[in-house]
PDB file of N, CA, C and O in Angstrom:
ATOM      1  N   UNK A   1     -10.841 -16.810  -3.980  1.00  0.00           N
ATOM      2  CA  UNK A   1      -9.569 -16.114  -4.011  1.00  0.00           C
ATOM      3  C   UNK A   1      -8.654 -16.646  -2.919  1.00  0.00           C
ATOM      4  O   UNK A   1      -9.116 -16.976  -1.827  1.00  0.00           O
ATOM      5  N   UNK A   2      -7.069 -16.750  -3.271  1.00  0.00           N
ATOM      6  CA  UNK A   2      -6.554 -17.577  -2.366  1.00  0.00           C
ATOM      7  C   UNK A   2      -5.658 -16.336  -1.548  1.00  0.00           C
ATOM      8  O   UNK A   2      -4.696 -16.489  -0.795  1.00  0.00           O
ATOM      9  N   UNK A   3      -6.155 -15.391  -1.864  1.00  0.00           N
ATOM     10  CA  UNK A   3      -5.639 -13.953  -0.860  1.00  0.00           C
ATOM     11  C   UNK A   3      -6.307 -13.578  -0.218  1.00  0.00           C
ATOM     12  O   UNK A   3      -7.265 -12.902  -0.594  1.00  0.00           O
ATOM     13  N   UNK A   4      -5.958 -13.997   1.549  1.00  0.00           N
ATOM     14  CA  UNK A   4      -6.427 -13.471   2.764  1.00  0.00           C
ATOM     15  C   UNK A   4      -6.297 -12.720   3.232  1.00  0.00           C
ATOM     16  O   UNK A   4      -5.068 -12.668   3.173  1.00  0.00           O
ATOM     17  N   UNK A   5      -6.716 -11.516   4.031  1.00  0.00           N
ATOM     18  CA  UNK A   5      -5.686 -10.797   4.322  1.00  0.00           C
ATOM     19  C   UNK A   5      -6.284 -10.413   5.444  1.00  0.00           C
ATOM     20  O   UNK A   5      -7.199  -9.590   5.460  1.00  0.00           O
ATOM     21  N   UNK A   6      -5.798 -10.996   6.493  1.00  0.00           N
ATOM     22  CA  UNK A   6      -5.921 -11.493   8.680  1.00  0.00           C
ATOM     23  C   UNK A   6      -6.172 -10.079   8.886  1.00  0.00           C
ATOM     24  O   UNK A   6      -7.228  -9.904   9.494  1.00  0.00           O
ATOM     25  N   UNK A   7      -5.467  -8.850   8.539  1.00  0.00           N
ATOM     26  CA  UNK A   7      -5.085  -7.798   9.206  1.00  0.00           C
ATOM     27  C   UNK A   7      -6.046  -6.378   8.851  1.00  0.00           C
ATOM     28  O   UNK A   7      -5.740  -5.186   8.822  1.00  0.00           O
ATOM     29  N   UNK A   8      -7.249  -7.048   8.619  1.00  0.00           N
ATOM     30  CA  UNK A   8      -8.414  -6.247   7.690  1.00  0.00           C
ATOM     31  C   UNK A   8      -8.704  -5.465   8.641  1.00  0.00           C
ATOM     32  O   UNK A   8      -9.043  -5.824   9.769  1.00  0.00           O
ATOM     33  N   UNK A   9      -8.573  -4.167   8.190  1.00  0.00           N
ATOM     34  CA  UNK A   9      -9.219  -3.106   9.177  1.00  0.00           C
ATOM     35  C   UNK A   9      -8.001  -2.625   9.861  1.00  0.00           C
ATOM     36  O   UNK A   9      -8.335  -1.640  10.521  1.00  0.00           O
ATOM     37  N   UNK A  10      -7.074  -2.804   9.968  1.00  0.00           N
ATOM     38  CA  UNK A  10      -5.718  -2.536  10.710  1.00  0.00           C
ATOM     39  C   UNK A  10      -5.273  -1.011  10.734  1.00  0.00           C
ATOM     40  O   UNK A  10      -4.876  -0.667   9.621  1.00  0.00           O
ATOM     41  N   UNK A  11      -5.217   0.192  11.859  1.00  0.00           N
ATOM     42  CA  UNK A  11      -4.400   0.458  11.642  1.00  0.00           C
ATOM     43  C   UNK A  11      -2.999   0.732  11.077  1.00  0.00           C
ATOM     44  O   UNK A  11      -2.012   0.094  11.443  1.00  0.00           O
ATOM     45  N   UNK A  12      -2.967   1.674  10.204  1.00  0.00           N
ATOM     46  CA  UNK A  12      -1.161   1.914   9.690  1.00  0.00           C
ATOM     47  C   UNK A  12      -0.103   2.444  10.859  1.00  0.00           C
ATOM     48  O   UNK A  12      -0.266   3.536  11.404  1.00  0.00           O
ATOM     49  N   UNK A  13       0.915   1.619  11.160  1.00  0.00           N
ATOM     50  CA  UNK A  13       1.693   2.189  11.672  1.00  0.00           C
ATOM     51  C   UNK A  13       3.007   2.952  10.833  1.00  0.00           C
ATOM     52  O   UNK A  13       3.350   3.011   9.652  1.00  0.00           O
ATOM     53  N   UNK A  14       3.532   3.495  12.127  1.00  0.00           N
ATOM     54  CA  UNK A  14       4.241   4.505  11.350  1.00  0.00           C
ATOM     55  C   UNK A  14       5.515   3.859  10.530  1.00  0.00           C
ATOM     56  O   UNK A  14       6.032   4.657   9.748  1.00  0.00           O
ATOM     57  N   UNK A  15       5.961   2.875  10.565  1.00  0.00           N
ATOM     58  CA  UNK A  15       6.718   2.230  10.134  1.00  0.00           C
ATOM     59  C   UNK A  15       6.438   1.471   8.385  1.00  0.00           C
ATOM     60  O   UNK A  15       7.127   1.311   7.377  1.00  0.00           O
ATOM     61  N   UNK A  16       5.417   1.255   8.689  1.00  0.00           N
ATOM     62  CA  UNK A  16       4.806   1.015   7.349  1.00  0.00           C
ATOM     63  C   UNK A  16       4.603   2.298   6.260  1.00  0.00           C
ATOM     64  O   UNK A  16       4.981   2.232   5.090  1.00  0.00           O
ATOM     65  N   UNK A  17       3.823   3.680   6.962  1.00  0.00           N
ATOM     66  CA  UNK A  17       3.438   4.726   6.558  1.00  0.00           C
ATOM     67  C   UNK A  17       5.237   5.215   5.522  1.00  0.00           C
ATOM     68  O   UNK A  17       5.440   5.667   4.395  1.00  0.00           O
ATOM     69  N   UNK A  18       5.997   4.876   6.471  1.00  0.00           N
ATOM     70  CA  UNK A  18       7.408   5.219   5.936  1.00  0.00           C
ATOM     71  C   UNK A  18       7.335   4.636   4.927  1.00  0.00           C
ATOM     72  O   UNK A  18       7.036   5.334   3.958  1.00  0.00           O
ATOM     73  N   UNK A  19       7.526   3.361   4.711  1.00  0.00           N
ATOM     74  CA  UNK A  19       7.589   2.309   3.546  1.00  0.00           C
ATOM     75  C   UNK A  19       6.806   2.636   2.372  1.00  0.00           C
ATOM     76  O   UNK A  19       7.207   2.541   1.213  1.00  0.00           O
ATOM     77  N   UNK A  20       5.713   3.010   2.732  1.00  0.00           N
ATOM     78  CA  UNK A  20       4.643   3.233   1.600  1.00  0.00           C
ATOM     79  C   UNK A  20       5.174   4.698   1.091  1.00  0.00           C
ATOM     80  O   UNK A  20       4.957   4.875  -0.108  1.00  0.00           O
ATOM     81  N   UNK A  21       5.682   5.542   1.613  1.00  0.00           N
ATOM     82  CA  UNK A  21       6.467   6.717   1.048  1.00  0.00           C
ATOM     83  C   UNK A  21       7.337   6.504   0.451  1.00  0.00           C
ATOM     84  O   UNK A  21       7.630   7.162  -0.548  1.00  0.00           O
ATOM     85  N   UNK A  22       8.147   5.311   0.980  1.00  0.00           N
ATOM     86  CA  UNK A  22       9.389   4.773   0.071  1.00  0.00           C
ATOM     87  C   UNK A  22       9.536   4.157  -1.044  1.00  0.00           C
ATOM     88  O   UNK A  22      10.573   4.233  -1.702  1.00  0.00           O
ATOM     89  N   UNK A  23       8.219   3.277  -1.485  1.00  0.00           N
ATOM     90  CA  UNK A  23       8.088   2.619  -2.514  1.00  0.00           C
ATOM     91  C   UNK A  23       7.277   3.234  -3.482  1.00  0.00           C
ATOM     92  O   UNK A  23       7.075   2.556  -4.490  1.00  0.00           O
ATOM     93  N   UNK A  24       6.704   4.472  -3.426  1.00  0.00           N
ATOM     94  CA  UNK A  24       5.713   5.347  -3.578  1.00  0.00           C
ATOM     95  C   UNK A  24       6.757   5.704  -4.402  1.00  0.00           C
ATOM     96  O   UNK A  24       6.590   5.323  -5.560  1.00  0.00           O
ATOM     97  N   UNK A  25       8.153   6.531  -4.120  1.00  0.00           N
ATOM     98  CA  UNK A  25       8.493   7.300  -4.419  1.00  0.00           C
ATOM     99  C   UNK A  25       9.658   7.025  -5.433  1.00  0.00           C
ATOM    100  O   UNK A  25      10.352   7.851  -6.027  1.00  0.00           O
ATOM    101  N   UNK A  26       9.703   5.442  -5.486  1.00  0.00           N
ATOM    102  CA  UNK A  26      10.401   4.952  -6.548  1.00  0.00           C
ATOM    103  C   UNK A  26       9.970   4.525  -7.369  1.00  0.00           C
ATOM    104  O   UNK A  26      10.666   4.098  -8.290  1.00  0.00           O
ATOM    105  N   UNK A  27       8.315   4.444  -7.381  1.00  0.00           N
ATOM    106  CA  UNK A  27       7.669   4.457  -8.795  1.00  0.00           C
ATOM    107  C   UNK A  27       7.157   3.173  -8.750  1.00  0.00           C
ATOM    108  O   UNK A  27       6.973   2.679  -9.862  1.00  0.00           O
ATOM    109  N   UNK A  28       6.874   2.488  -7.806  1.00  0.00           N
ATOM    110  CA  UNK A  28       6.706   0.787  -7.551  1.00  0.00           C
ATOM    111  C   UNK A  28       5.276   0.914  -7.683  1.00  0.00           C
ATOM    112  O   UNK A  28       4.729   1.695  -6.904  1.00  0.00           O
ATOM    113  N   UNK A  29       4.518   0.255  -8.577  1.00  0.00           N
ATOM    114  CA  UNK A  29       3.156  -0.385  -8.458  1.00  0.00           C
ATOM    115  C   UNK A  29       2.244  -1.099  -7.418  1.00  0.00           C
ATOM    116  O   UNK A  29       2.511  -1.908  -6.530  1.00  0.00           O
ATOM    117  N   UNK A  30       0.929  -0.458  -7.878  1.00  0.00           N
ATOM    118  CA  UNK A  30       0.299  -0.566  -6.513  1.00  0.00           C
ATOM    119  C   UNK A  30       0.297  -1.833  -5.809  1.00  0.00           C
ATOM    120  O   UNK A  30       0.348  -1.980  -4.588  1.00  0.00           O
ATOM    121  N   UNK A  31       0.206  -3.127  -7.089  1.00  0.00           N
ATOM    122  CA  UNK A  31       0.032  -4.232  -6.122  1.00  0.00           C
ATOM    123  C   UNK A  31       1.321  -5.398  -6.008  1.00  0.00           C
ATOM    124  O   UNK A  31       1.373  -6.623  -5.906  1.00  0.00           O
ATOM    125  N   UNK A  32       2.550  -4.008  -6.104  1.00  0.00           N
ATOM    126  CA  UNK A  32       3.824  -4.300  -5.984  1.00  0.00           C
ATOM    127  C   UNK A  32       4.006  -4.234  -3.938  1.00  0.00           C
ATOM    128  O   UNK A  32       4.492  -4.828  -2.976  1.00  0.00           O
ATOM    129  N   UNK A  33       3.035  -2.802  -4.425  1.00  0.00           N
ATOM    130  CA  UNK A  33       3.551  -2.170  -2.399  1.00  0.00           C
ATOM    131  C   UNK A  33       2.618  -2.668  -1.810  1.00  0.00           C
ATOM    132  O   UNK A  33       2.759  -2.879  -0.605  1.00  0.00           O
ATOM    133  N   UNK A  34       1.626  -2.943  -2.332  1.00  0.00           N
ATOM    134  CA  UNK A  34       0.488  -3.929  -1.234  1.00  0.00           C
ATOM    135  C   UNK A  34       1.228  -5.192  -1.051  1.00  0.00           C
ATOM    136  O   UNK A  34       1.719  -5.478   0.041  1.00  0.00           O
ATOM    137  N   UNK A  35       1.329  -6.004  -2.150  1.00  0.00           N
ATOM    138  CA  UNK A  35       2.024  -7.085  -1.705  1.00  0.00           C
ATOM    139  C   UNK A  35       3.414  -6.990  -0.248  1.00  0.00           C
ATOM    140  O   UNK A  35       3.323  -7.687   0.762  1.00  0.00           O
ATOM    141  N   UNK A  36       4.466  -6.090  -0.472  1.00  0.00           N
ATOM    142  CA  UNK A  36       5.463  -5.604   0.581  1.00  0.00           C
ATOM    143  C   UNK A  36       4.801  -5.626   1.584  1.00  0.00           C
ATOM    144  O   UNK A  36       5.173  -6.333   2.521  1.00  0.00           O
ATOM    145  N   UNK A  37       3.579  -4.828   1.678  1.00  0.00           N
ATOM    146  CA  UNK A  37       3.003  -4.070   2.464  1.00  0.00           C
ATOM    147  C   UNK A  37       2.040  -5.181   3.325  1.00  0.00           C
ATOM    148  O   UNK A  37       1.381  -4.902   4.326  1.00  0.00           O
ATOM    149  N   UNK A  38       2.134  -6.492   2.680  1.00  0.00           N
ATOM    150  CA  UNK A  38       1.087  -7.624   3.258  1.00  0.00           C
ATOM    151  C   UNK A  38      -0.193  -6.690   3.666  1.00  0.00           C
ATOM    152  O   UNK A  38      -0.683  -6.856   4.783  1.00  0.00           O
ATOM    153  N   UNK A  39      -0.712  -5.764   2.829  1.00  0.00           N
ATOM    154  CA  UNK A  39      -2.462  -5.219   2.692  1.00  0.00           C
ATOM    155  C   UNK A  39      -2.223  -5.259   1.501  1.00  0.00           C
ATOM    156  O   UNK A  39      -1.273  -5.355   0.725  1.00  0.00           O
ATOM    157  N   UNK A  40      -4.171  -5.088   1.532  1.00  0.00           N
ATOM    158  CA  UNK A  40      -4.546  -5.061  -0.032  1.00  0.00           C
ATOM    159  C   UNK A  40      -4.460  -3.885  -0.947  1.00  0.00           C
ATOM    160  O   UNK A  40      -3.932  -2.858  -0.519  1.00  0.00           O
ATOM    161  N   UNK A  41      -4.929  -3.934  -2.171  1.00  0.00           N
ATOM    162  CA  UNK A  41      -4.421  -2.928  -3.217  1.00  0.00           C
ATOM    163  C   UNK A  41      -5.064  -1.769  -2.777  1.00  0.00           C
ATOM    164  O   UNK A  41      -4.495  -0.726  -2.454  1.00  0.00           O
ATOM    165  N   UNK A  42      -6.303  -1.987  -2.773  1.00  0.00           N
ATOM    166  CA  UNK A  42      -7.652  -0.689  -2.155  1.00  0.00           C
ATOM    167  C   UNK A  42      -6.692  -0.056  -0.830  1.00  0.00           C
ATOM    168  O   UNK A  42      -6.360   1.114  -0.641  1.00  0.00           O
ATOM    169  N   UNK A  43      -6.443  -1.051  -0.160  1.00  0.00           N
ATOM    170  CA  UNK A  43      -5.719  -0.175   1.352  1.00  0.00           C
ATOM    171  C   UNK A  43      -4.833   0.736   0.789  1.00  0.00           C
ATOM    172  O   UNK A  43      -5.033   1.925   1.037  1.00  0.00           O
ATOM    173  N   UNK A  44      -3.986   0.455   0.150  1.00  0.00           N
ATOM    174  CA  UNK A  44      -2.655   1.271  -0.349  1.00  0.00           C
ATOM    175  C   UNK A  44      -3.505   2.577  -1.123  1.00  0.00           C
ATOM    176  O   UNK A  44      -3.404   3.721  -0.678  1.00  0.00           O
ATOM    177  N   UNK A  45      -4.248   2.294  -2.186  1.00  0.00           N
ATOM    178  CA  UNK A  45      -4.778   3.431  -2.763  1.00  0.00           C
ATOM    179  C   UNK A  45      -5.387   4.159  -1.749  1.00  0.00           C
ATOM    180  O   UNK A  45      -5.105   5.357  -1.795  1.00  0.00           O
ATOM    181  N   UNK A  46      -6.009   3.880  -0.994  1.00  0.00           N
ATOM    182  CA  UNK A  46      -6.644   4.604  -0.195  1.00  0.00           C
ATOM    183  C   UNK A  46      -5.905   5.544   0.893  1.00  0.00           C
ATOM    184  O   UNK A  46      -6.188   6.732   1.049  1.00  0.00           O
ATOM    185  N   UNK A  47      -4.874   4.814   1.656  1.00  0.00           N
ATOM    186  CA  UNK A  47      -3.874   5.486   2.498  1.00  0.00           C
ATOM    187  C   UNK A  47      -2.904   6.184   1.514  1.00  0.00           C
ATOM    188  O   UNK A  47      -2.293   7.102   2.062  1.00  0.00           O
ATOM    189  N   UNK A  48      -2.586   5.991   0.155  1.00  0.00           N
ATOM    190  CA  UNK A  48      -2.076   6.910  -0.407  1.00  0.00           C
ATOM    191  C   UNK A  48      -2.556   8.339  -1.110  1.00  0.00           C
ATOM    192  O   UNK A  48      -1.985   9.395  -1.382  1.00  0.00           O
ATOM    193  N   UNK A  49      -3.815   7.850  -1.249  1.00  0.00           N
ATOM    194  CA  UNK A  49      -4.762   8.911  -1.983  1.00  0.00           C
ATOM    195  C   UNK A  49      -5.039  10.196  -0.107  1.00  0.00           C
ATOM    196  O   UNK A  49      -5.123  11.421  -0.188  1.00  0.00           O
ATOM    197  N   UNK A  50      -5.102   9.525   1.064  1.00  0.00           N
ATOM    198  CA  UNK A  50      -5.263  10.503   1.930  1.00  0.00           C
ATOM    199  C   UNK A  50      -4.069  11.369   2.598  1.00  0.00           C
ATOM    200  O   UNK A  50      -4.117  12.329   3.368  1.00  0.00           O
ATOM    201  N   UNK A  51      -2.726  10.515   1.882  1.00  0.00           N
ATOM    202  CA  UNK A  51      -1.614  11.146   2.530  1.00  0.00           C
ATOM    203  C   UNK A  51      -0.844  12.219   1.042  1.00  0.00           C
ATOM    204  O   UNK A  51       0.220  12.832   1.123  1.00  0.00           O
ATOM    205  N   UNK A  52      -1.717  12.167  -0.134  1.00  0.00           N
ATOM    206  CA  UNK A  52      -1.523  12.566  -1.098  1.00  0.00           C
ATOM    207  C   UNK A  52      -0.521  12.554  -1.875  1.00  0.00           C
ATOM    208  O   UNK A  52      -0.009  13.574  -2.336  1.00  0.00           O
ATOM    209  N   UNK A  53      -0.022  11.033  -2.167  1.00  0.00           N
ATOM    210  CA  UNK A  53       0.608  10.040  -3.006  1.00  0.00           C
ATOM    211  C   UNK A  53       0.800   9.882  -4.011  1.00  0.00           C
ATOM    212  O   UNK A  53      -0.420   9.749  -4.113  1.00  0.00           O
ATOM    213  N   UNK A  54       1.246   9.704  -5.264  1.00  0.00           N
ATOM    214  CA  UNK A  54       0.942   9.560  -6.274  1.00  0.00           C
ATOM    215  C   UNK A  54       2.402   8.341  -6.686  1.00  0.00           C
ATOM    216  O   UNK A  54       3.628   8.304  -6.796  1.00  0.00           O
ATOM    217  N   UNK A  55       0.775   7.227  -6.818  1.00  0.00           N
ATOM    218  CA  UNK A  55       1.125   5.534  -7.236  1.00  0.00           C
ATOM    219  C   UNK A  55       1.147   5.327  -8.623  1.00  0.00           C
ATOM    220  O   UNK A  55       0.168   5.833  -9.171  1.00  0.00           O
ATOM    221  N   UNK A  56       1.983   4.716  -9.437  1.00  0.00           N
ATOM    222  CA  UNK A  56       1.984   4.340 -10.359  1.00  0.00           C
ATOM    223  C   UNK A  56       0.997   3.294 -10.492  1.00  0.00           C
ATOM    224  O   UNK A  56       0.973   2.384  -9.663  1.00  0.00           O
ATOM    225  N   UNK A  57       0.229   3.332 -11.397  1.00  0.00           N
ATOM    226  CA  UNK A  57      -0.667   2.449 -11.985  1.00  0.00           C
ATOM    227  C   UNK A  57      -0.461   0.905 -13.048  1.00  0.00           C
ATOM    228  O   UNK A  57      -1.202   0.092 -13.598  1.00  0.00           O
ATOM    229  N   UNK A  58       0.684   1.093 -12.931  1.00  0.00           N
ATOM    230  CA  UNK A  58       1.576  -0.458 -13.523  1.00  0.00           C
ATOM    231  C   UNK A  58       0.636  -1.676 -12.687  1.00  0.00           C
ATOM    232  O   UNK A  58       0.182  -1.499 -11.557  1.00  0.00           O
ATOM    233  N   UNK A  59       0.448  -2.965 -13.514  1.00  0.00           N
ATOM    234  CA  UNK A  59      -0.172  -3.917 -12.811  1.00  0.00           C
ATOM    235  C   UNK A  59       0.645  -5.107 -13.497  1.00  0.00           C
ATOM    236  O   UNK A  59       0.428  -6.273 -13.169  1.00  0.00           O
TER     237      UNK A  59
END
């Protein structure tokens, strides 16, 4: 796979946490906001599923 992703295990900052509310909330796909988000798809589901999110499932 030619997707790395350096920042494994990373803390969310709050700046991001915003973003992921923002793109969340316009209906953007998950590996629309991971990509933005430079993390992976699992990260996003996961920090969205604990901040209680609801991601569109478009791929």
């Amino acid at each position: 796979m030619s997707d790395k992703f350096e920042r494994h295990r990373q803390p969310w900052k709050s700046d991001e946490l915003q973003k992921l509310h923002r793109l969340a909330a316009k209906g953007m796909a998950v590996r629309a906001i991971a990509k933005a988000l430079n993390r992976s798809e699992e990260s996003v589901k996961d920090r969205a599923k604990l901040d209680g999110l609801k991601i569109a499932k478009l791929h």
